[in-house]
N, C-alpha and C positions, 0 to 999 in steps of 0.2 A: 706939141709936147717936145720937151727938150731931150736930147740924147741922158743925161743924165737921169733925167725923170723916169725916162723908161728903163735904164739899170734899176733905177730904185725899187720900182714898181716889181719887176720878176723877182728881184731878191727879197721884196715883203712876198711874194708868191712862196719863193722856194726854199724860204726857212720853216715856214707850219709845217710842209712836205718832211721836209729834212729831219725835223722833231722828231716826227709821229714815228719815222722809219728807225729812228738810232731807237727811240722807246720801243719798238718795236722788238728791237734786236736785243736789246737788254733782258724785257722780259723771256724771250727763247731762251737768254743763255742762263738766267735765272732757275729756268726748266728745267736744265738738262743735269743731272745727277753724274755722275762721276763716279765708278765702285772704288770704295776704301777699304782698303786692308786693316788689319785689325794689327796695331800695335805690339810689339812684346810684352810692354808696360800691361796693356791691358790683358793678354793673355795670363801673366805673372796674377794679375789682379783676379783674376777670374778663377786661378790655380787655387790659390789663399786665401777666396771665398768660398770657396766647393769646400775645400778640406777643412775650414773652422766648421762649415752647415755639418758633414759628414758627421762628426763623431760630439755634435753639440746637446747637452741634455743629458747626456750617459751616466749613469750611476758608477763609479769608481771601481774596478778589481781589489777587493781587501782580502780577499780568503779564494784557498779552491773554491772552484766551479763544477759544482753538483750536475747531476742531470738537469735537475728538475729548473735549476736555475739559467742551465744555458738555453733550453727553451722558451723560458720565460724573456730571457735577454733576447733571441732570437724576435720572439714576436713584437715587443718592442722596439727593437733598433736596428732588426736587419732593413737595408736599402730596398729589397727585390719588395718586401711586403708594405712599406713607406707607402713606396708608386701602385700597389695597387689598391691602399687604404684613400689614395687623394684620387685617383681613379672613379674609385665608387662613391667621393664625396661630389665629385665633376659630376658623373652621371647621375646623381640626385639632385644636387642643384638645377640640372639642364631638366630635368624633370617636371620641378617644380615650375622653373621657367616655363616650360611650356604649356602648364596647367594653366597660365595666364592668356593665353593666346583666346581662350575658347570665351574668354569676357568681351563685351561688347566694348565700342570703341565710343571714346568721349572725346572731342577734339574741340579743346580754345585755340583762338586764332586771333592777331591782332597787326594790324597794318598800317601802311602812311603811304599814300601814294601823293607824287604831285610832277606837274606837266608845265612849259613853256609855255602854252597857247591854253586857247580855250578848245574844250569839245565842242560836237553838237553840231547842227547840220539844215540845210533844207526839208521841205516834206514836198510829199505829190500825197494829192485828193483822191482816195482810191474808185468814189463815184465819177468824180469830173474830170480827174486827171488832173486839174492843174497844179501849178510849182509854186510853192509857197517861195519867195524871193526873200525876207526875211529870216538869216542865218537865225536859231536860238538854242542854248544849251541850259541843261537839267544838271551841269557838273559844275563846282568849285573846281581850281586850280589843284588848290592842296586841299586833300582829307584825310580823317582817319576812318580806319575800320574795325573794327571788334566784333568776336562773336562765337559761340561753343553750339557743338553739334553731336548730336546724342545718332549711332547709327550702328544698327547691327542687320548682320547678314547671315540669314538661315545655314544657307549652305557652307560658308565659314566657317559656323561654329560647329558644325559636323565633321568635318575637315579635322579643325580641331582638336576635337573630341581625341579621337582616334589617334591624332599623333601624338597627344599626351601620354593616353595607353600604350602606344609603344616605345613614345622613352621612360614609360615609368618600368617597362620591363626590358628595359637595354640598364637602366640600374641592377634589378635583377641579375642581368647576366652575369652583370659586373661584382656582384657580390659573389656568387658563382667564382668566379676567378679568384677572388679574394680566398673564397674557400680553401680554394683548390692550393695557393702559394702556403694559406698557414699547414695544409695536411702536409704538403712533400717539406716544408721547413722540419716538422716533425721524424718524417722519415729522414731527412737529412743529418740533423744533431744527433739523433737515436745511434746512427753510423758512424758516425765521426767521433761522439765520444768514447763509445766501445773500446774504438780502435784505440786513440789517442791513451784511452786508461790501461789497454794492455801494452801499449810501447813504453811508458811510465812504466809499469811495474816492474819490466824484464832489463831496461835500460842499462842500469849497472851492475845486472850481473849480467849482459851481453857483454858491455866494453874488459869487465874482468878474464870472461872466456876469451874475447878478440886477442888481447894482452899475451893471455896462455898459447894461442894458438901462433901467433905467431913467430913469440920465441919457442915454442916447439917446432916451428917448418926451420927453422934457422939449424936445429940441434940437427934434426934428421939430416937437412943435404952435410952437416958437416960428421955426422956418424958415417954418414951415405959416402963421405970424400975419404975419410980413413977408413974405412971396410971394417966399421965397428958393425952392423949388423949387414944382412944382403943387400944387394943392389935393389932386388925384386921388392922385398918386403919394404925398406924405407919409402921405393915411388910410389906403392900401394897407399903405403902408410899416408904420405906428402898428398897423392891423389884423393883420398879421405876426405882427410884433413879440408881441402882445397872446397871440395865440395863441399862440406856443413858452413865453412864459412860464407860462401857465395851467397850458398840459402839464407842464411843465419842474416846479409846483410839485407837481402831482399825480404824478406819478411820483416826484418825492423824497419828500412826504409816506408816500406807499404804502409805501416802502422803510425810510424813518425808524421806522414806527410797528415793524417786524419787531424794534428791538433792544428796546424792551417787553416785545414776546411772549417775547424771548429771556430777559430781565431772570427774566417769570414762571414762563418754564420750570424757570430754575435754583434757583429761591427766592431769588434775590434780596433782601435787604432795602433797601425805599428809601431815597431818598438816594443806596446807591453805585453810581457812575458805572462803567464798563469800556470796557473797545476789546475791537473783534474782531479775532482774529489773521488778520494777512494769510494769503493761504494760495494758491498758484499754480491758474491755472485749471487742474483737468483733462479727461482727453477723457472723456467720457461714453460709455459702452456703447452698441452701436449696438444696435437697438430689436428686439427677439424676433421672430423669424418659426414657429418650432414652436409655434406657442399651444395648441395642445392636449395636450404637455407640459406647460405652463404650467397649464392647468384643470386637470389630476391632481395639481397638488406645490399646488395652494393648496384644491381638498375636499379634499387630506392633512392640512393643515398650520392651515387657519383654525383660529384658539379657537372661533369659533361653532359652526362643524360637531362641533367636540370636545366642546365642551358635549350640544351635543344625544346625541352618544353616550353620553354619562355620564347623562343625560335618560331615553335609554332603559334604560339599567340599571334606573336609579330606579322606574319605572314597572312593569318586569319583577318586580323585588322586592314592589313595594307588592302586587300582585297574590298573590304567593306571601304577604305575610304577613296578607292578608287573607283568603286560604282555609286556612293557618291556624291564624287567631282561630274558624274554623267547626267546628276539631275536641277531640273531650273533652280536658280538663285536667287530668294528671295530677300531686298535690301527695307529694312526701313529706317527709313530718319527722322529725326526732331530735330528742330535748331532756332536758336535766337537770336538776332542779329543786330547790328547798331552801325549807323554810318550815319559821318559830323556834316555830310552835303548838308547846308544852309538850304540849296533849292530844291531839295525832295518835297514830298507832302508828309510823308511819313518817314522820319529817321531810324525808331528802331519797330523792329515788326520779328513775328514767328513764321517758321515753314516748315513744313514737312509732306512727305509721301514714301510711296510704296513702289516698289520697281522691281522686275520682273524680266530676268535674262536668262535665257536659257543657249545654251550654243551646241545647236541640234547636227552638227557636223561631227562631233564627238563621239555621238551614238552611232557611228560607221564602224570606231572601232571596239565596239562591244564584243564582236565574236573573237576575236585576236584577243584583247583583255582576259575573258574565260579560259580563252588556251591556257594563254599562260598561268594563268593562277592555278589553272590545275596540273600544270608542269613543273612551279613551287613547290605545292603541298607532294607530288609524289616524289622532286626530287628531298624535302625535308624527311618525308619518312624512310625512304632507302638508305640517305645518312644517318638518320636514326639507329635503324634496324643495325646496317652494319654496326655502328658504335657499339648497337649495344652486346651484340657478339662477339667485340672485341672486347668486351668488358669481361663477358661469360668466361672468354678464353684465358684472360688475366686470371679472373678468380682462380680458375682451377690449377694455371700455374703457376701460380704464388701459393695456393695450398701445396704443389708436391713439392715445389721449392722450401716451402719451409719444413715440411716433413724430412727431406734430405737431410737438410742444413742441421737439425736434430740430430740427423743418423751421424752425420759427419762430425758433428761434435761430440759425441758418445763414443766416436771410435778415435779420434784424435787424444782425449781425454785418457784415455785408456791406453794410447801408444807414448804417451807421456810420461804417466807412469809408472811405465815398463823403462822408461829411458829415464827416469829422475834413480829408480832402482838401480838400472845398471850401470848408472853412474857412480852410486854408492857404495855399490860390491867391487866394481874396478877400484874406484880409490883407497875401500880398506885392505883391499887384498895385491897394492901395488909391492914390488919387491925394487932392488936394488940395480937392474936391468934396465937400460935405457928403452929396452919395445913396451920395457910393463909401463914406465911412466909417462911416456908416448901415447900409447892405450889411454890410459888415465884421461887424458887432456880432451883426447876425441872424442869417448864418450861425453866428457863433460860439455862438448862443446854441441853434441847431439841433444842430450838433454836440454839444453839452452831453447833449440832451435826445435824441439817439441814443445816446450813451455810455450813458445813465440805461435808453433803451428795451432797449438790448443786456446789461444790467446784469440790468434785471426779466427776459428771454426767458432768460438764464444759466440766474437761480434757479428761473421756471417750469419749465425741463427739471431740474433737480432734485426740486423738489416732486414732478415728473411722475415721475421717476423711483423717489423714495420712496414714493409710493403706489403703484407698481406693484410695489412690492418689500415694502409693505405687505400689499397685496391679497393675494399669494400666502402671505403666513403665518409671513413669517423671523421666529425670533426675532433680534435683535441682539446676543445674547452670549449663551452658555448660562447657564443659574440658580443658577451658585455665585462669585455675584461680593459676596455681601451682605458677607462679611469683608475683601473689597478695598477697599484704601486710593485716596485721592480719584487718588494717581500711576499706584497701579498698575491701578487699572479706566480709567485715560485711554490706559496703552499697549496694554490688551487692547482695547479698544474702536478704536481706531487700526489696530493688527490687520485686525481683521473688517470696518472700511470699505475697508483697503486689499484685501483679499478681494473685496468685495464689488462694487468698481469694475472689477478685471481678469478677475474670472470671477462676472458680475453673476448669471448664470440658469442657471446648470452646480452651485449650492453645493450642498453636504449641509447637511440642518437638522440642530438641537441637540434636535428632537424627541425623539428615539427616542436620545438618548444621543449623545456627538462623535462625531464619524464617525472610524471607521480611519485614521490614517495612520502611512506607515510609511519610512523612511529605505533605500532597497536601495543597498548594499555589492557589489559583486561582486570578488572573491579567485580568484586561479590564472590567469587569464588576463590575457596579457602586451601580448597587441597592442592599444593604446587604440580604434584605431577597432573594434574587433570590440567591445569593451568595453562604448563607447556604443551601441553597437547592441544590444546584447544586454542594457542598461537600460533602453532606449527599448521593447524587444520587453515586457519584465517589468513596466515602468508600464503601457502597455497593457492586459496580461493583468489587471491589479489595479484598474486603473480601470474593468473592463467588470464587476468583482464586488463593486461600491462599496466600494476600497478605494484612499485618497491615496497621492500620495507626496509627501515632503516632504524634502527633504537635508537639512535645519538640525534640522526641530522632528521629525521622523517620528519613528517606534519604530525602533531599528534593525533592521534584515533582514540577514543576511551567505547570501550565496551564496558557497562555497567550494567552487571543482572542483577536481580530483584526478587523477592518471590513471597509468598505469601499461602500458608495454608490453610483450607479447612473443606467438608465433605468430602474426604479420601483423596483429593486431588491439591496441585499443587500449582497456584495462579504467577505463571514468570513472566517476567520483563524485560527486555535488552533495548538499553539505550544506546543510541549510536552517537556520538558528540566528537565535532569535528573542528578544531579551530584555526583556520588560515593563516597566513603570514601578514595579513593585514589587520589581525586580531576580532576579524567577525566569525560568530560560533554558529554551526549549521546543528541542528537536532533532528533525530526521529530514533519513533518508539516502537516495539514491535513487541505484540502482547499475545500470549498462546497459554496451555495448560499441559500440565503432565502430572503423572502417579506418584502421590508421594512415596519417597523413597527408593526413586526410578535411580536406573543403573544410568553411571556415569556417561555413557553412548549418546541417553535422551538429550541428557543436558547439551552435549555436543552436537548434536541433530537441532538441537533449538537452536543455538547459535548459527548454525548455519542456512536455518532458515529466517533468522533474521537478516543475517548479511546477504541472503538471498532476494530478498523481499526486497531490501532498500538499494542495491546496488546500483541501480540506476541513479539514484540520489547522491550513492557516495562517487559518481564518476562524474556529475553535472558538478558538484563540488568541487573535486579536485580538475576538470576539468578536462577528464580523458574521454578521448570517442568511441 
């Protein structure tokens, strides 16, 4: 072989080598990622998409903003409650995902295999031993494969089970939160508008007093510079002075800054400006004296407590599906198969069986397992326990907080007053003296700054109030208002404040579904005042079985009596007739005797034995327990 040949020859060698290695290197560098910063361009971009999402959908500022409206806007378009409505839509989604897990598995499959060579092989005799020397194979080169398999596994779908149940109560929880963000939004706007409407109202005549006041410090140091009144009396006077206004700004400021917080309640977009709708003072609930009432309907009622219930499911569950994962597993399959081998006997055929695993090393850690679950369960209820004495101790100090908040505004109100009065007698009785008109200004500017102090004591007993209406657990509207329009979740919300101001601590929650209520009608009876009495006797009776009544909005109720005489006695009737919101009418009769010409009492006695009688009926009805 010639020298040249043999160059030839290593270099056909060492160019495949050479290939494979640069392709080699290619693909590494192919691999390796790089971290990239993130553009300005693209941040700019991300800026100006946030803020068109922010305030996108919003119904327009046309007119002040009532209460009732900025809560209504609040539930709608505030951010904080957005993320925890897509929260609780994630955790039901993943819910329902995972209610799919606990379905058996069905798996189609379809393939191509194919090889250089031939398979297939020699044999040996397992009697004689000897070597079959003729190679022979059972496989094509190239084939396809196809084929679906039906297989479910006991122990899986127990598994399953269980952790379906506990993300369908991790939704729960979450709605729980949700709760929890729409009550404190309420107590939040409830504060912020207060505020915001008494900085409005004093506004301009604060900056009128500011005006006053301080060309009045201007007159005094320069009375104070000629010796037109004492050295003493002017720095008294200046020192006054000095302080009402300090107050006078910090009290406005404090007030001012609430239409802000209002602004961010509602998502606002800045820039736009608003007024708060005037709105007449009303009288405030006098302050709970059953408070231990009160600690029963708020551990009913908090989202925390609720959680934690949902807490212990979770935990209950996790325990059962961890004993178990300790027991054998059993698989079984079905399947049908196809394969295009030419040299098979059989191309497509079924299979199935049954299989049986158990991994008995698992059961080592059984007694460890039980620790612990019982070191769960006690530590869930100590957190409990505590929470719920933290609850206890809220309640009662948000009753004496609001109680205060009352006192304090009764006595501010009244030092008011006394300061709008002596404002009035300084300025008619000012003379021609520069200390009288001096005087004049300070009072006035005291006045002011009582108006302001009586303004902030207002909305303190509000706030006070909202958090004790907090504490206890109300929701502020029940949970199907998401399709309500920006009008009509303003008049439902209007509603339940007006509710919730005439019968502050008496309400039924929206927990457990609206509460009963129902419209009574009473028919056949002529004499009105028997009438009202005998409505009066019937609200009663329905009020002591948590069940409203309401004339306008109730469900109707008709009581129709009946009567019929003869042989001294008088054969009466009372129909009870009930008709749903879905327009199906429920009946029953209830049929008794009395004297004729019985005293009015009788009649009322029969009624009340008929609503006695059937009350079971009228609660499957209406639906209460």
């Amino acid at each position: 072989m010639s020298k040249m040949q043999s160059i030839s020859l290593q270099a056909a060698g060492f160019l495949p080598r050479s290939m494979v290695v640069l392709a080699c290197a290619a693909v590494m560098a192919g691999c390796t990622v790089a971290p990239k910063a993130l553009t300005q361009d693209e941040v700019r971009e991300r800026v100006k998409h946030d803020t068109a999402k922010m305030y996108s959908g919003q119904a327009p500022i046309t007119a002040a903003i009532s209460m009732e409206e900025a809560v209504a806007r609040a539930l709608k378009y505030n951010l904080d409650y957005r993320l925890k409505k897509m929260e609780s839509a994630l955790a039901q989604g993943l819910a329902e995902h995972t209610s799919h897990d606990m379905l058996p598995q069905l798996v189609a499959s379809a393939g191509y295999s194919s090889r250089n060579n031939d398979s297939g092989g020699t044999s040996i005799g397992i009697l004689d031993g000897e070597v079959s020397t003729r190679p022979t194979s059972s496989d094509e080169r190239t084939r396809t494969l196809r084929g679906i398999e039906f297989s479910w596994n006991a122990l899986d779908f127990g598994v399953s089970y269980y952790r379906a149940r506990q993300q369908g109560d991790q939704f729960l929880i979450s709605e729980e939160r949700r709760r929890k963000v729409v009550q404190n939004m309420l107590q939040d706007v409830r504060a912020a508008y207060w505020r915001a409407l008494g900085a409005q109202r004093l506004n301009a005549q604060a900056d009128e007093v500011l005006q006053k006041a301080s060309l009045a410090l201007a007159r005094s140091r320069e009375a104070e510079t000629q010796k037109i009144i004492p050295p003493g009396v002017a720095l008294a006077y200046q020192r006054a002075l000095l302080d009402a206004t300090v107050l006078l700004n910090q009290r406005r400021q404090d007030l001012e800054f609430a239409k802000r917080e209002l602004a961010a309640l509602m998502n606002v977009p800045p820039g736009v400006d608003f007024q708060v709708a005037e709105a007449s003072e009303m009288t405030l609930p006098a302050a709970p004296k059953e408070i231990t009432k009160l600690e029963d309907m708020a551990l009913l009622q908090r989202p925390e407590l609720r959680e934690e219930d949902f807490r212990k499911r979770i935990t209950a569950d996790e325990a059962r599906k961890q004993m178990l994962g300790m027991l054998p597993g059993i698989t079984l399959n079905l399947g049908r198969q196809h394969d295009s081998n030419k040299l098979l006997y059989n191309n497509s055929w079924s299979e199935g069986g049954v299989n049986l695993a158990w991994n008995l090393m698992r059961l080592v850690a059984l007694p460890s397992l039980k620790k612990a679950q019982q070191y769960q369960e006690q530590t869930d209820e100590t957190r409990r326990m505590a929470l719920s004495m933290a609850i206890l101790t809220q309640t009662r100090v948000s009753a004496e907080r609001y109680r205060m908040a009352l006192e304090d505004f009764r006595l501010a109100d009244q030092a008011s007053q006394v300061d709008t009065r002596l404002a009035a007698y300084t300025k008619a009785s000012v003379s021609a003296k520069l200390e009288s008109e001096l005087e004049a200004i300070r009072t006035q500017a005291r006045a002011v700054l009582g108006a302001y102090q009586r303004a902030n004591a207002y909305a303190n007993a509000h706030i006070a109030f909202g958090r004790l209406y907090n504490t206890l657990g109300f929701d502020p509207i029940a949970d199907d208002f998401e399709g309500n329009d920006l009008d009509t979740l303003t008049q439902r919300v209007r509603a339940h404040l007006k509710a919730s101001q005439t019968d502050a601590f008496v309400m039924s929650s929206n927990l457990f579904g609206r509460p009963a209520v129902v419209s009574v009608r009473l028919e056949g009876i002529q004499d009105p005042v028997q009438k009202v009495r005998m409505t009066a006797l019937v609200t009663e009776l329905l009020a002591r079985h948590q069940i409203g009544t309401d004339a306008q909005q109730g469900t109707p109720l008709h009581l129709a009596f009946e009567s019929a005489g003869g042989n001294g006695v008088e054969k009466a009737t009372w129909t009870l007739n009930l008709t749903d919101e879905a327009g199906q009418s429920q009946r029953a009769r209830f049929a008794t005797t009395i004297p004729l010409n019985a005293r009015a009492s009788v009649y009322e006695s029969s009624l009340m034995a008929a609503m006695n009688s059937h009350l079971g009926e009228l609660k499957s009805w209406l639906n209460v327990d």
